[in-house]
C-alpha positions as CSV (number, residue, x, y, z in Angstrom):
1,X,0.0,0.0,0.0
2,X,1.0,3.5,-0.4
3,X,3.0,5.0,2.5
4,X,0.9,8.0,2.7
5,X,-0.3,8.8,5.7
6,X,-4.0,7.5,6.5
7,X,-6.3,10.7,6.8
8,X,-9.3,8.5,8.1
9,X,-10.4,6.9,12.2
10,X,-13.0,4.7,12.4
11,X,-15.6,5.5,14.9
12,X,-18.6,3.5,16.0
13,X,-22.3,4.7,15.9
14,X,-25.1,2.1,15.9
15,X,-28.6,2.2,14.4
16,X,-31.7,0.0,15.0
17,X,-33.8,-1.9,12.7
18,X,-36.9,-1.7,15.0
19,X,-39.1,-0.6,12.4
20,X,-38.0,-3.7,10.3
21,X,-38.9,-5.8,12.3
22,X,-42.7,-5.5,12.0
23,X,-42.1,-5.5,8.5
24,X,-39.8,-8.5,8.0
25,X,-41.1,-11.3,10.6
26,X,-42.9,-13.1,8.2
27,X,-39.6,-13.6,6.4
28,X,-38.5,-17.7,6.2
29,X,-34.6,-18.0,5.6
30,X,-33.4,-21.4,4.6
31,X,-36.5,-22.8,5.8
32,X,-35.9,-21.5,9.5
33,X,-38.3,-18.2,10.9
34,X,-36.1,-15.7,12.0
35,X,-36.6,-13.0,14.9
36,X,-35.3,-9.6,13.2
37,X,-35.6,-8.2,17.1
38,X,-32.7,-10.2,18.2
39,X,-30.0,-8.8,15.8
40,X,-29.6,-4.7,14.8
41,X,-27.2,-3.9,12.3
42,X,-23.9,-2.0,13.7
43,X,-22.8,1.0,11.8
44,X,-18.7,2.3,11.9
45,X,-17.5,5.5,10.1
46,X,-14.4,6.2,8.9
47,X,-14.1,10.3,8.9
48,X,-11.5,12.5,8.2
49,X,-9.7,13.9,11.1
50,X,-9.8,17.4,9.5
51,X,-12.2,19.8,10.1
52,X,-15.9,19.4,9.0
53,X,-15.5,20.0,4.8
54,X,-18.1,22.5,3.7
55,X,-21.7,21.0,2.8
56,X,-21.2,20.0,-0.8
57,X,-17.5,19.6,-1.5
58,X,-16.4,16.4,-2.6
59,X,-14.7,16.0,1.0
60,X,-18.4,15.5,2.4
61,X,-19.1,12.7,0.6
62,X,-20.0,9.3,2.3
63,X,-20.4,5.7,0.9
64,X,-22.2,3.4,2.9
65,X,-21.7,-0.4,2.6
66,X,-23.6,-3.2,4.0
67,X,-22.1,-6.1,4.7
68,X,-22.4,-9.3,7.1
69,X,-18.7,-9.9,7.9
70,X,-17.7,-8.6,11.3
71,X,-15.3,-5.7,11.8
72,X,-12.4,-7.7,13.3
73,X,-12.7,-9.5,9.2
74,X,-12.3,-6.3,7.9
75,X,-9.3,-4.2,8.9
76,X,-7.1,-4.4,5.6
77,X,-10.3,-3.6,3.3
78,X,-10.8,-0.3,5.8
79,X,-6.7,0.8,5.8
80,X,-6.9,0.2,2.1
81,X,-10.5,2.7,1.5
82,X,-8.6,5.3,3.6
83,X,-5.6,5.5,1.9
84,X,-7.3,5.1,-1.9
85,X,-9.8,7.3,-1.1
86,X,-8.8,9.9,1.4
87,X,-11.5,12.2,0.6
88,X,-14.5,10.2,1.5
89,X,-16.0,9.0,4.0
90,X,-16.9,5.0,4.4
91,X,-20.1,3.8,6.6
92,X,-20.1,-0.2,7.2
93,X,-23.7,-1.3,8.3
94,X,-23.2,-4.8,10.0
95,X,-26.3,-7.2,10.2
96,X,-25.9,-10.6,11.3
97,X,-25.3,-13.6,8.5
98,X,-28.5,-15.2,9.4
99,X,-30.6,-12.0,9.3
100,X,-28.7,-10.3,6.2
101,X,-30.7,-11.2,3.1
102,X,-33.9,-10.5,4.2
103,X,-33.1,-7.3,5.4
104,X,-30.9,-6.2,2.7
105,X,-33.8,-7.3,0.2
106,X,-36.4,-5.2,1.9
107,X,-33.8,-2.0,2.2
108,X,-33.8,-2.5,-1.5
109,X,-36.8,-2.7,-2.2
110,X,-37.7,0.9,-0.1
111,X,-35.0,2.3,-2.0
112,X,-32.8,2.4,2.0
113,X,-29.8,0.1,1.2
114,X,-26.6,1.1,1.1
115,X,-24.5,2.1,-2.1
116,X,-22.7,-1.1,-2.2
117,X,-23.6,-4.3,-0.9
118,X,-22.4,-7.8,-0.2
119,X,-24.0,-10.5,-2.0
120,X,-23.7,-14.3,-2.4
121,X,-24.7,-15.7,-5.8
122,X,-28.5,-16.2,-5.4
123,X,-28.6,-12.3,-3.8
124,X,-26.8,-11.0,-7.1
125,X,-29.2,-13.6,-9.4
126,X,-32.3,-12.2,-7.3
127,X,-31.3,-8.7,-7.9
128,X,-30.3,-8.9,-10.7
129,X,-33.6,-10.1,-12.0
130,X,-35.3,-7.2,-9.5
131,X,-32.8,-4.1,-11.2
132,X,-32.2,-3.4,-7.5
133,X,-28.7,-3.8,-8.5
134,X,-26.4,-3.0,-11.3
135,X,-24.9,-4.2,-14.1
136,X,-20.7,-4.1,-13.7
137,X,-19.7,-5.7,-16.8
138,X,-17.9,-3.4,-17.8
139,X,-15.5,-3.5,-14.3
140,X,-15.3,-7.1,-14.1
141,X,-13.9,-8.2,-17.4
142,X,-10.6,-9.4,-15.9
143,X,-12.1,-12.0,-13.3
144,X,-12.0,-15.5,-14.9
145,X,-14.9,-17.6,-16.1
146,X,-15.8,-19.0,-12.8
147,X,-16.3,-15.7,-11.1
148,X,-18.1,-14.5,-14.0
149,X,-20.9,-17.2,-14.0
150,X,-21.1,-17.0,-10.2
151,X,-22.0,-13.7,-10.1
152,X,-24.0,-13.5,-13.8
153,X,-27.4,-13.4,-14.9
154,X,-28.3,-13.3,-18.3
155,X,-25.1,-12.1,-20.7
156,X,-24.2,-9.8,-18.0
157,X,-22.3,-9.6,-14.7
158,X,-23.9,-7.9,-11.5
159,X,-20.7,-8.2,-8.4
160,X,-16.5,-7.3,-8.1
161,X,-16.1,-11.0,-6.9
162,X,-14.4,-11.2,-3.7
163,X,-11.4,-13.9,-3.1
164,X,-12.3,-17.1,-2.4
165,X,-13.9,-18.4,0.3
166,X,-12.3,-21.4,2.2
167,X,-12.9,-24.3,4.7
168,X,-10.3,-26.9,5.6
169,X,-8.5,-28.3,8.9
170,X,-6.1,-26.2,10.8
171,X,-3.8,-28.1,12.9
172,X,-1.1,-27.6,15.7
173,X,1.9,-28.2,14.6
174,X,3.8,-27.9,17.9
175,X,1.4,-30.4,19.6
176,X,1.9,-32.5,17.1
177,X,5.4,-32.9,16.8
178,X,5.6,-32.6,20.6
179,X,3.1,-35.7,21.5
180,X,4.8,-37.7,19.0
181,X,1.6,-37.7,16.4
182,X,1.9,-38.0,13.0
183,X,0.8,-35.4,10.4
184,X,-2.3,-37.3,8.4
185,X,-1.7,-37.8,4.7
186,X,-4.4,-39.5,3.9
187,X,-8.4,-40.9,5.4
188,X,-6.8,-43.8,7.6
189,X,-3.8,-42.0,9.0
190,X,-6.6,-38.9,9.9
191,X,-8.1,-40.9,12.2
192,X,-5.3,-42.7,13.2
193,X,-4.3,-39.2,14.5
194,X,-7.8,-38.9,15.8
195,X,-7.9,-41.8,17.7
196,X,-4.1,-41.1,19.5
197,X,-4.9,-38.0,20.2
198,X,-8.3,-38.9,22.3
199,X,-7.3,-42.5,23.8
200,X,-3.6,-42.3,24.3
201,X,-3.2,-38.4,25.1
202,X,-6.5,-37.8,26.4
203,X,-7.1,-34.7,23.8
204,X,-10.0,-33.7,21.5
205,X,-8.6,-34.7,18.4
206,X,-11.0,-31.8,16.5
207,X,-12.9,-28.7,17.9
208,X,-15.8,-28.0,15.8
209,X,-18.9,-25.8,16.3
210,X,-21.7,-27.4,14.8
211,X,-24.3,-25.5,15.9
212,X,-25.2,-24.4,12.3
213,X,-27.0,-26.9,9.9
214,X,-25.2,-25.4,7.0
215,X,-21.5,-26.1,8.7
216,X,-22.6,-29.6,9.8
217,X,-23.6,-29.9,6.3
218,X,-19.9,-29.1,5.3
219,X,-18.7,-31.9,7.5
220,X,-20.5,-34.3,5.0
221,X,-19.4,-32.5,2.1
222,X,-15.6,-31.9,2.6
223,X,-15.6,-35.7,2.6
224,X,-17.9,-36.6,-0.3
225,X,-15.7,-33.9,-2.2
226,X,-13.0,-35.9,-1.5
227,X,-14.1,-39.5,-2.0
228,X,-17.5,-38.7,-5.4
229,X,-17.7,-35.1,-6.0
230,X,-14.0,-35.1,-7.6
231,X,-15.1,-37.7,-9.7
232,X,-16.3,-37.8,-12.9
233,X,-19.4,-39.4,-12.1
234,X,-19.7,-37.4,-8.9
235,X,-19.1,-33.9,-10.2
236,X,-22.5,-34.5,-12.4
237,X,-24.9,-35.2,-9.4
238,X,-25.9,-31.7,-9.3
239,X,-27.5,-31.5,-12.9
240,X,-29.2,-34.9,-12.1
241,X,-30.3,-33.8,-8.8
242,X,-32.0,-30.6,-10.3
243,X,-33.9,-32.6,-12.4
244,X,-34.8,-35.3,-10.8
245,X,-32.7,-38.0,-11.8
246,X,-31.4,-38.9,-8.8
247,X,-31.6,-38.7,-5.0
248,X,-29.1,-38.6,-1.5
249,X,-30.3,-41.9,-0.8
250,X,-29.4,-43.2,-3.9
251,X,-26.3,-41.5,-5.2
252,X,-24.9,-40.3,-1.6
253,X,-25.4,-43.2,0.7
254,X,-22.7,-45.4,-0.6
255,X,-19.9,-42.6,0.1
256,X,-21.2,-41.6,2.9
257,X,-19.3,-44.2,5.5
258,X,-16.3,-42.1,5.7
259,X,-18.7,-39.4,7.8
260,X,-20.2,-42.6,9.6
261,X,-16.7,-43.1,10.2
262,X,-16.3,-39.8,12.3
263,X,-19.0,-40.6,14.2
264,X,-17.8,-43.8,15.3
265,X,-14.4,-42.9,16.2
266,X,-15.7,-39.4,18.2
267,X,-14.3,-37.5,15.8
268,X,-17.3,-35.5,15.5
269,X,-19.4,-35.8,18.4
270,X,-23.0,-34.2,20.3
271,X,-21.2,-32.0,22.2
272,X,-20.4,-30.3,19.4
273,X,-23.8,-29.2,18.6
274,X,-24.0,-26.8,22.1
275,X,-21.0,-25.3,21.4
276,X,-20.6,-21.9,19.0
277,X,-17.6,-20.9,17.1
278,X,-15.7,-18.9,19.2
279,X,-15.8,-21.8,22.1
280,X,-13.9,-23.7,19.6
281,X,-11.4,-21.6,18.9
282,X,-10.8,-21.4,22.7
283,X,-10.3,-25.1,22.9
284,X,-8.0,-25.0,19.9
285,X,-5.8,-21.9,21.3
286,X,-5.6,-23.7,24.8
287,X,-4.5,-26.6,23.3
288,X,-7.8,-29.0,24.4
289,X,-7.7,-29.7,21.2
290,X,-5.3,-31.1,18.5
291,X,-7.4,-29.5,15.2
292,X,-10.3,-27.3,14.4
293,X,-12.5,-27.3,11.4
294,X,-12.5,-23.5,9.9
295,X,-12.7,-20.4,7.1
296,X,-10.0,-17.8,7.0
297,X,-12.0,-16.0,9.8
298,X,-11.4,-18.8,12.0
299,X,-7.4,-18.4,11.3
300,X,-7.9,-14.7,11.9
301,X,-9.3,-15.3,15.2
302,X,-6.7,-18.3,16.4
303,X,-3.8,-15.9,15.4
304,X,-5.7,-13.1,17.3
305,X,-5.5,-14.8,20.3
306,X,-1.9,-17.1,20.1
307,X,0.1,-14.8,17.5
308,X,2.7,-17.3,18.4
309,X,0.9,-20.5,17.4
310,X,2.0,-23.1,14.5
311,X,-0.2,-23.6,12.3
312,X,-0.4,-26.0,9.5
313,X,-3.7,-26.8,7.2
314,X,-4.5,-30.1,5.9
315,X,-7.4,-31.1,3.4
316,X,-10.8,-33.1,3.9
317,X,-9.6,-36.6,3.1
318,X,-11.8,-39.5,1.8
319,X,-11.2,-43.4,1.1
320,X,-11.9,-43.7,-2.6
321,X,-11.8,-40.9,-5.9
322,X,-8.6,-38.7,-5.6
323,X,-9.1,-38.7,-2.3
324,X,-8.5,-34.8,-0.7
325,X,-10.9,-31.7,-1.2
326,X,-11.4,-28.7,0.4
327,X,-15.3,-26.9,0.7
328,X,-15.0,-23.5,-0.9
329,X,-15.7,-21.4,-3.9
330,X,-16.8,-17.7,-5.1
331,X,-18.8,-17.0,-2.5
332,X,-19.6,-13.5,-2.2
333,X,-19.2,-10.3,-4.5
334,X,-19.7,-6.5,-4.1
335,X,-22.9,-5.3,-6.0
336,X,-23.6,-1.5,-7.3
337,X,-26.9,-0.4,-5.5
338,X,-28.8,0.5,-8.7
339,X,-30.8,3.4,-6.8
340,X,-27.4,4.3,-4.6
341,X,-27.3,8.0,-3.6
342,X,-23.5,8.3,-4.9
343,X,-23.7,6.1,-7.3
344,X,-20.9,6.8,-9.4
345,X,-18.4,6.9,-6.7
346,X,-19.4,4.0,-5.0
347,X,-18.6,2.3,-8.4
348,X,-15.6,3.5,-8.5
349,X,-14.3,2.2,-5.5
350,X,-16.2,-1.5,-6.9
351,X,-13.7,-0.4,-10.0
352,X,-10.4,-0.9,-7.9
353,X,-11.3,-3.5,-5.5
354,X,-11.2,-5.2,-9.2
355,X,-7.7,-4.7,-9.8
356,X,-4.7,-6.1,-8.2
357,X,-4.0,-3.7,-5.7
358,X,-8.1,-3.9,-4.2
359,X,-8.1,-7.9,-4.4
360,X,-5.0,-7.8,-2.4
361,X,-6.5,-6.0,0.3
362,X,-9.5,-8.7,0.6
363,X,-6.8,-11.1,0.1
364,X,-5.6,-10.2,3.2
365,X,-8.7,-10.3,5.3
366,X,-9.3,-13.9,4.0
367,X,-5.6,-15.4,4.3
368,X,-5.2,-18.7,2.4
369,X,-7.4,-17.5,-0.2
370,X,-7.2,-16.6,-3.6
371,X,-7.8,-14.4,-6.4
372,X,-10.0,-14.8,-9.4
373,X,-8.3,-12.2,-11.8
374,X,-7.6,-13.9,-14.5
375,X,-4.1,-15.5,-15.0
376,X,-3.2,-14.0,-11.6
377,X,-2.4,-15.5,-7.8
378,X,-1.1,-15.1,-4.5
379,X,1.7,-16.4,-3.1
380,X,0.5,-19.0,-0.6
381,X,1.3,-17.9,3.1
382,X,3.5,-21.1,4.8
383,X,0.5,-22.5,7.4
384,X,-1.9,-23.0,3.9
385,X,0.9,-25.2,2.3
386,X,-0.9,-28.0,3.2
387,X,-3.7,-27.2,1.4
388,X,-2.1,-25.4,-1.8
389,X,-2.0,-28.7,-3.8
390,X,-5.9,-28.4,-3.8
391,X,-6.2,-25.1,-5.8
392,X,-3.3,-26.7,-8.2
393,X,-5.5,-29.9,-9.1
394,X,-9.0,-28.2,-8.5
395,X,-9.9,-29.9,-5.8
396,X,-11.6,-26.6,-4.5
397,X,-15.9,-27.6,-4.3
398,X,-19.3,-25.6,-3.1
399,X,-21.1,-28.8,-4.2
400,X,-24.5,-27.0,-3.3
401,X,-23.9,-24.5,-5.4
402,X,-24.5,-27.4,-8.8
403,X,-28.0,-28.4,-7.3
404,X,-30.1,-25.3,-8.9
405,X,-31.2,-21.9,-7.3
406,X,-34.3,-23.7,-6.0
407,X,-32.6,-26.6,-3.9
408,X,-29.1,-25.2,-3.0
409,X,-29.9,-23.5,-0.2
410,X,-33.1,-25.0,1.2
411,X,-31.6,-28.8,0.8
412,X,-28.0,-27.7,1.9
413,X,-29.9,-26.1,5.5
414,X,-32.2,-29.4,5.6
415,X,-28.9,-31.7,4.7
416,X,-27.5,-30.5,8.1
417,X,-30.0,-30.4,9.7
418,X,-31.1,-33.6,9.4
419,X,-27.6,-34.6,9.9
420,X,-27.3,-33.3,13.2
421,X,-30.2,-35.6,14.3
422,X,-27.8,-38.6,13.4
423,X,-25.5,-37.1,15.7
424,X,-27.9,-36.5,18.6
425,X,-28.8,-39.8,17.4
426,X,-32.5,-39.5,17.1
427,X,-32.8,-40.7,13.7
428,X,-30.5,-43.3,11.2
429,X,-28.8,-41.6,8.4
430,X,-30.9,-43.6,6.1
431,X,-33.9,-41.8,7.6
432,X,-32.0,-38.6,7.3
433,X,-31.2,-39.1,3.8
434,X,-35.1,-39.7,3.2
435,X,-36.0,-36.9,4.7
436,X,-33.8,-34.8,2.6
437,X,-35.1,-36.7,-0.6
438,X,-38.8,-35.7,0.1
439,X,-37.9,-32.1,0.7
440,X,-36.1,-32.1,-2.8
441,X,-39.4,-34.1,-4.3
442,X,-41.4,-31.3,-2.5
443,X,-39.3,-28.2,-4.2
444,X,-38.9,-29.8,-7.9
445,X,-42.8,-30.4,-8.0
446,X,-44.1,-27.1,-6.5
């Protein structure tokens, strides 16, 4: 970054969505009613530490962004606003992941949302469809194919894609070496590991949170991407699921015994579901536990709290196919506001968070990522070596992204949830699977 100095603070104001809440509590996200109440979006400023501009002047300007990442996620995106833009002012308006969408869609619609605002694929698709957001063709012609299709509707694209989004296994790799444990290569040496880590040492082989259904969903997935989905006949599930041609119980069941496998050998286990994220990471940083299942966010906060720890990354690993994955993909993008009140500044700054220089910045906020700009990549920081072989062969999946707009979201929510009742072992998976079966029946024939 330039070594000019920053001419912006950040200072926190907070505003309510009371008069949402009324609106929106009718609102069903991923098949799960929400209380709006519960969750009020979280404003910071950055402002220039000069005296107030005049009314008018260029200096007065502010461009507000919506987002659902937390502020700890988003501290080299802020340093780089203030120093590329110096003479504006930046206004993040946090609202919780689970509450986002609906909120965002009816700010939108009341022509109240920000000038720029986080999207995943179906929120870009949606919107795209609605006008409430505009077309950046013209900005994103460098981003690859991928990035393009993720974030296109129609023969045009609608979001700056952001870097990709990530889940894998971190690992200690102090506690490792020092309790004599051997770094897994492979499915059978994983829980090998597992299994000396909990009956000879008396550690939790893995903290995980799986609290969320679409996270305990993952846990499936980052081994079926490693064991069907990287196969030939397993990358195609998607188009026959959309249509009909095929079912979890059907397809899935077969693959699924490395997850039975978890189970078995407590790898993944109930207590799991009481415990939230940042309990986790406590367990991990204390050393209670060996590995932790996580994003980039997850890194940020281990290295938050134990700068000093070791970390190495390993992939999901599976028994049969090519046998490693890792869940992740182009998750989210940065969409124009199409009724935004600075609307040619805001798209501006969507204009160089597509260049180098911008995607570095998010690149830093989500370490172990990477870019989509064409022909271009990061170097890979030392703890994501393990891990680097899976961008090189592809092995990179979002496997509910390939099921169709109508199922991804709703049958990737159900597919954990239903999963986490196998846990808490109040159903078999083969009900499970059933269950997730008749919801897709239910969607493809409404």
């Amino acid at each position: 970054m330039k070594g000019r100095k920053l001419r912006k603070i950040f200072v926190s104001i907070f505003s309510s969505v009371a008069v949402l809440t009324g609106a929106l509590s009718g609102i069903n996200v991923a098949g799960a009613n929400l209380s709006f109440a519960a969750e009020i979006p979280e404003t910071h400023v950055l402002k220039g530490m000069e005296s107030a501009p005049e009314s008018g002047r260029e200096e007065d300007l502010t461009i507000r962004i919506g987002t659902w990442y937390t502020e700890d996620n988003l501290t080299n995106l802020k340093a780089y606003l203030a120093e590329e833009f110096p003479n504006y002012n930046f206004e993040f308006e946090y609202i919780g992941k689970s509450n986002y969408e609906p909120i965002m869609d009816a700010k939108l619609s009341y022509k109240g949302a920000p000038d720029i605002i986080y999207v995943n694929q179906e929120m870009a698709e949606k919107h795209a469809i609605t006008g409430y957001i505009a077309n950046l063709s013209d900005i994103t012609e460098k981003f690859n194919k991928e990035a393009k299709i993720a974030f296109g509707y129609g023969n045009a694209v609608y979001a700056v894609p952001n870097t990709s989004e990530l889940e894998c296994i971190f690992y200690n790799k102090d506690m490792f070496s020092a309790k004599g444990a051997s770094v897994p290569t492979d499915f059978a040496t994983f829980i090998g590991a597992c299994d000396y880590f909990r009956v000879v040492r008396k550690i939790r082989p893995l903290a995980a949170s799986l609290k969320d259904p679409y996270s305990f969903a993952n846990s499936a997935m980052g081994v079926l991407a490693a064991n069907y989905f990287s196969t030939d006949r397993g990358s195609g599930f998607g188009g026959r699921l959309q249509y009909g041609r095929t079912s979890f119980s059907e397809e899935l069941r077969p693959y699924m015994k490395d997850w039975e496998t978890l189970l078995e050998h407590k790898v993944l286990t109930p207590e799991m579901y009481t415990i939230d994220g940042k309990r986790a990471v406590e367990e991990f940083v204390s050393e209670k536990a060996a590995m932790i299942v996580g994003t980039p966010e997850t890194f940020l906060a281990i290295k938050e709290a134990r700068p000093d720890m070791n970390i190495g990354t390993m992939p999901y690993y599976g028994t049969d196919g090519v046998g490693m994955a890792i869940i992740g993909g182009c998750d989210l993008g940065f969409a124009l506001n199409s009724n935004a009140l600075n609307y040619d500044k805001a798209k501006e700054v969507l204009a160089s968070l597509s260049r180098v220089k911008g995607q570095e910045a998010l690149w830093k906020d989500r370490p172990g990522s990477q870019t989509y700009l064409e022909g271009y990549a990061f170097n890979v920081d030392e703890a994501y070596k393990g891990i680097e072989v899976c961008y090189k062969k592809g092995l990179v999946f979002t496997p509910w992204m390939d099921w169709g707009k109508d199922l991804n979201r709703r049958v990737h929510y159900t597919y954990g949830r239903e999963l986490q009742k196998v846990l808490l072992k109040r159903e078999t998976l083969d009900e499970a699977l059933a269950n997730v079966d008749k919801l897709v029946y239910e969607i493809l024939h409404e």
